[in-house]
N, C-alpha and C positions, 0 to 999 in steps of 0.2 A: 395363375392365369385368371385372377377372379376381373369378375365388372360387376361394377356400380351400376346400376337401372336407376336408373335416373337420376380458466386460471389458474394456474398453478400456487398450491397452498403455499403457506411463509415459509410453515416449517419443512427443511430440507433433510431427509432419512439415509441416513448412509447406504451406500448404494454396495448390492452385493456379488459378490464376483462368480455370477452363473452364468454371463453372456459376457460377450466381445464388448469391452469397453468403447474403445474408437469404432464410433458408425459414418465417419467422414463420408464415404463413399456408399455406403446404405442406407437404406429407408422404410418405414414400413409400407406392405405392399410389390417391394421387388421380389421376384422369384429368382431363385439359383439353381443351379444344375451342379450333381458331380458326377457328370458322366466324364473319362477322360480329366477328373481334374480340374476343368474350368470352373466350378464355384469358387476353388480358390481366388482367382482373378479378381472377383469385382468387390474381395474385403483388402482392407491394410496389414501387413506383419503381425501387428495383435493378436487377430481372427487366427490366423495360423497356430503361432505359440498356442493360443487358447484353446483350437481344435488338437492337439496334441497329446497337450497335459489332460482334454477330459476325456478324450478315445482311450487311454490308459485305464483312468478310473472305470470305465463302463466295460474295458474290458476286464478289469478284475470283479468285477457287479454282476456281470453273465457269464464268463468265460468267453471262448473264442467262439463265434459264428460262424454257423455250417454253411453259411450260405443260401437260408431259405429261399426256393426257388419259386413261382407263381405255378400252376397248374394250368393244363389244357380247357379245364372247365370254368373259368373265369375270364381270364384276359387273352386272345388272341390281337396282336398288335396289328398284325396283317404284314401281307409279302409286298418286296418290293412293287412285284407287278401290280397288286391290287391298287399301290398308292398311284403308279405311272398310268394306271386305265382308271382314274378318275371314281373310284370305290371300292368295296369291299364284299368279294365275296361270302364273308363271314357273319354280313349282318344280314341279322334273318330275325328279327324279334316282332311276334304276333302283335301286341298290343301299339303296336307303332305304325302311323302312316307315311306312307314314302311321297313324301310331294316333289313336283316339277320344278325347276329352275326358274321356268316360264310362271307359274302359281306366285312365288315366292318373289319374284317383280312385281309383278301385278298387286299382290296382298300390301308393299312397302312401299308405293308409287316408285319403283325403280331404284330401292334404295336410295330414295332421296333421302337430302341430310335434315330437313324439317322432322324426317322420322329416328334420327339416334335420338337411343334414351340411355343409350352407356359405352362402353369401350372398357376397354380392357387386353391382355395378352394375346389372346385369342383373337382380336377381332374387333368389331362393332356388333352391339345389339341394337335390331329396329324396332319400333314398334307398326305392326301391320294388323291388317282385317279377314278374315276369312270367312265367307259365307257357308252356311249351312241349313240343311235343310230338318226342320224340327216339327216330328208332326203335329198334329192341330195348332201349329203356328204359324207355317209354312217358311220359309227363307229367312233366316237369320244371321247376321252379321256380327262376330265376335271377335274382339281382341285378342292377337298374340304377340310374341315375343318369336324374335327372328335373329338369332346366332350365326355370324358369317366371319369365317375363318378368312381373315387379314391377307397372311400368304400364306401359297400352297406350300407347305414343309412337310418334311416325313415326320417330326418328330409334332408337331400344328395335326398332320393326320391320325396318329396316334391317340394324341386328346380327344381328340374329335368320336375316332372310333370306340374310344372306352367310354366317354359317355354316354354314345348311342347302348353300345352292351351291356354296361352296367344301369345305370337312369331308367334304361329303357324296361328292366326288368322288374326293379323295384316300386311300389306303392305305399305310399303313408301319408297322412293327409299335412307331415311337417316335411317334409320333401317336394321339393318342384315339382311338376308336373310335364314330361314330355312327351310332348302331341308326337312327332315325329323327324324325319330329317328329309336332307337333303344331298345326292352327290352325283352331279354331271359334271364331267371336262375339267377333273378340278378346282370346281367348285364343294365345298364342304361348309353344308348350313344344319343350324337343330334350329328347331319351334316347338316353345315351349310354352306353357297359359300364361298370358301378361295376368303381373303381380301391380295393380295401379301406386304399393305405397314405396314400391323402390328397396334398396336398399338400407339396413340398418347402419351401415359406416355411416350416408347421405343424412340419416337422420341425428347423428350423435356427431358429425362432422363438417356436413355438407354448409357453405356458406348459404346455400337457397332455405334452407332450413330453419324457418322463424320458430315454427312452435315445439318446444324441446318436449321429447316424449315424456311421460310422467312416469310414476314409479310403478304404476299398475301394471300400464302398458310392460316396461321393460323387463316384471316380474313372469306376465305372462310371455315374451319373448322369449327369453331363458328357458322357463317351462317346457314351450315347443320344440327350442334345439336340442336341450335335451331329451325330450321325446323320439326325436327323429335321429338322434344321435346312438339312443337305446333299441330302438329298433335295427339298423342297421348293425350292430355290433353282436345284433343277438345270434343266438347258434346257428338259425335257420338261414340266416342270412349275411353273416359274417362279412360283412364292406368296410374297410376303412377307408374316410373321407381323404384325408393325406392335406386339405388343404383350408381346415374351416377357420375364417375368417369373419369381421363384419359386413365385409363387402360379397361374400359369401352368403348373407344370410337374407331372401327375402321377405317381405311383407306385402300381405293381399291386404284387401280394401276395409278387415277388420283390424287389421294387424297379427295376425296370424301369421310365425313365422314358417321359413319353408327354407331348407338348407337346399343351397344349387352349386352350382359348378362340381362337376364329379369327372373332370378330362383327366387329373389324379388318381381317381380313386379307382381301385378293385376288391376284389375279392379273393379271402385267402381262407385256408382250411380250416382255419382255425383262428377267431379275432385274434387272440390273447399272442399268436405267432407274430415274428417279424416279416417285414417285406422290404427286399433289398433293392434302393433306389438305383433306377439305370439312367434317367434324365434329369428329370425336377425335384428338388427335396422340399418343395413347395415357398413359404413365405418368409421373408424373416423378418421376425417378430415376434410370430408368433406360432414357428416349428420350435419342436421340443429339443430339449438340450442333446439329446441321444440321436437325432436326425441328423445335428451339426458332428458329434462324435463316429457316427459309424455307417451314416447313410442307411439306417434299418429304419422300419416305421412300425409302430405297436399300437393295438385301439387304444391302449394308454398315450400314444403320443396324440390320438384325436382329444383326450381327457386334457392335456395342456394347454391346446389351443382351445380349448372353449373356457379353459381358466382364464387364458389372456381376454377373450373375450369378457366375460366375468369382472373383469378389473376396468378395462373401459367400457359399461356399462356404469359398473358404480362411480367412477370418476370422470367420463364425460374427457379425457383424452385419449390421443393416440396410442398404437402401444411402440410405436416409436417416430420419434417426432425430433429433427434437429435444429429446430428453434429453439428449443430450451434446451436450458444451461445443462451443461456437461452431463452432470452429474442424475443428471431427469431425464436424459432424449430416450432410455431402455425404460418405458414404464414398470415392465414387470420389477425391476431390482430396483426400483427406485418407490415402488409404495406398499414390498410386501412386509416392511415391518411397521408400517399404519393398519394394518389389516386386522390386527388379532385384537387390537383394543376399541371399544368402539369409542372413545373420547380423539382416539386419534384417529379412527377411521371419519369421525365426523370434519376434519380437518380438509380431507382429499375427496370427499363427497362433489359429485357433479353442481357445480354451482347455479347451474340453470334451473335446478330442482326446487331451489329456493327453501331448501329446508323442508318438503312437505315430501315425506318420505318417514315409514316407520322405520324407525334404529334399529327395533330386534330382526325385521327382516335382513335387514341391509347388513345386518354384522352376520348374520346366516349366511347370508351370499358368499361376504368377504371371507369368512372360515370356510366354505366350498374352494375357493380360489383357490386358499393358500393350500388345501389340500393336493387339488390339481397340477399345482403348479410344483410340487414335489423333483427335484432331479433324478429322483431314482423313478421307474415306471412303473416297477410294483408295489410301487408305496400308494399309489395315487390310486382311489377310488374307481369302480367302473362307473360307467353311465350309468345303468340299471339303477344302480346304491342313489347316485345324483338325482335321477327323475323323480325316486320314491319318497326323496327328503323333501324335494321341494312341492313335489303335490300332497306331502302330508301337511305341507305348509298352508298350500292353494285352500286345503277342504277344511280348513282349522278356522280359515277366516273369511269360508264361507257359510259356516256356522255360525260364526260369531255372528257377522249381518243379519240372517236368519232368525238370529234368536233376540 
């Protein structure tokens, strides 16, 4: 359910058999469900066979799962009745303001369309104003971001509700920031601090997008999600995102990243645990191989998709794309054995970079990937490991500067 706010090399690498070959019918960016089975539906016979033979493997890798369950302390989805009376009795979090229906017209001139700045599953995102009062300023008018859920759905309510419970309890300065929500007559809105630079998909994809980020920029990106990616998986705090994406990932008006959309994500006892999906198994592209196999999710499956990420960063494609040829439209199999050399990593380099990019970082990165991107979950590094490599990286060569 994420939103948007606002060449391919010669050489061609055999491509390898960790994902569904035929994406006729998928894209990156769709989300799937296997509640009921319906994820099947919207892949070809392939996707099937494929999920078969590797539900096999994974269960000879873990054995059979118990069925991890969620806990009363984390995720309450809410009752029927709460979704039919237009909210929830379960939301109760201090740090969050309940604004009006009426407020939230008013901030967006009525949801007019001059004010989208994204769409996506969910909804529309507006941009609006909210006045505030600051003292020895007096009245102040500031930006935000305004999330309004499309249609009323239990399963639309749901999202909605987990990101109020979860979002709403969390802090860190690589995390969104939400101001508060909204829920009258079925109506269900969040507001959140407008982020002015959008979107990282927008920036590494978006046709409006003249000036392609540099390598600094993108280093420090990275930095951030994994930041924010380490904090949340940490003990005290135990969240897995279930859904992180580019389109997932903000930038404020430094470029400072900020991971959003958390209508996915909860909290479970323990990171390192599974969580057995009942709706959305989130994106494909860039869900991990064992999501597609067994519908579990592991902070190690958040480690994959920030690998995927990872990989379009340094190449400035999608990570699935079916305009290119066959054997290219799954990025990930199609440029993890450019990755570990850098003579060949220099081949699938973002072309917009124009070559101004250090090589020993950039094969640093590419050897994070191919880590992440591992089949097995417990092979793959935690974020913790990831943060601490790439800020020994940060403080190395802000020494060098320095000296």
């Amino acid at each position: 359910m994420g939103i948007c706010w606002s060449s391919s090399p010669d050489q061609k690498p055999n491509s390898l058999p960790i994902v569904p070959s035929n994406i006729d019918n998928l894209s990156a960016g769709d989300t799937f469900s296997v509640g009921d089975n319906s994820w099947l539906s919207v892949g070809s016979s392939n996707i099937t066979a494929w999920v078969s033979q590797v539900s096999g493997s994974f269960t000879r890798i873990w054995g059979k799962n118990n069925g991890t369950h969620e806990d009363s302390r984390y995720l309450d989805a809410g009752s029927d009745e709460d979704f039919e009376n237009g909210g929830s009795s379960n939301i109760a979090v201090a740090n969050l303001k309940v604004f009006s229906y009426a407020q939230l017209i008013a901030a967006t001139n009525n949801f007019g369309r001059d004010m989208v700045v994204g769409r996506g599953g969910f909804g529309k995102v507006y941009k609006g104003w909210q006045k505030e009062m600051v003292p020895s300023m007096g009245i102040k008018k500031s930006a935000i971001a305004v999330k309004k859920l499309g249609t009323a759905s239990r399963q639309g309510f749901q999202q909605w509700q987990a990101e109020v419970n979860v979002l709403g309890r969390l802090s860190h300065p690589n995390l969104v920031k939400l101001l508060g929500y909204c829920y009258e007559n079925k109506q269900f809105l969040l507001v959140y601090e407008y982020l002015p630079n959008g979107s990282l998909n927008y920036h590494l994809f978006g046709k409006g997008s003249v000036q392609p980020l540099t390598w600094d920029i993108r280093f420090k990106i990275v930095i951030g999600v994994a930041q924010g990616l380490t904090y949340m998986h940490s003990p005290e705090v135990s969240v897995n995102h279930r859904d992180l994406k580019s389109s997932n990932i903000l930038l404020d008006e430094f470029y400072n990243a900020r991971i959003a959309d958390f209508g996915l994500a909860a909290l479970v006892p323990s990171a390192d645990e599974s969580q057995a999906e009942t709706h959305s198994m989130g994106t494909y592209g860039y869900a991990a191989p064992e999501v597609y196999a067994t519908g579990h999710r592991y902070a190690k499956s958040d480690v994959y998709s920030f690998g995927v990420v990872l990989v379009e960063m340094l190449t400035g494609l999608r990570a699935i794309d079916r305009r290119r040829p066959n054997e290219q439209q799954f990025l990930v199999s199609w440029v993890i054995p450019f990755l570990s050399s850098k003579r060949k990593l220099k081949s699938i380099m973002d072309t917009r970079l124009k070559g101004k990019y250090p090589l020993k970082e950039a094969s640093l990165v590419a050897r994070l990937a191919i880590r992440c991107l591992k089949v097995e979950p417990k092979i793959r590094p935690s974020m913790k490991e990831i943060a601490e490599t790439l800020e020994h990286v940060e403080v190395r060569k802000y020494k060098s500067i320095r000296s």
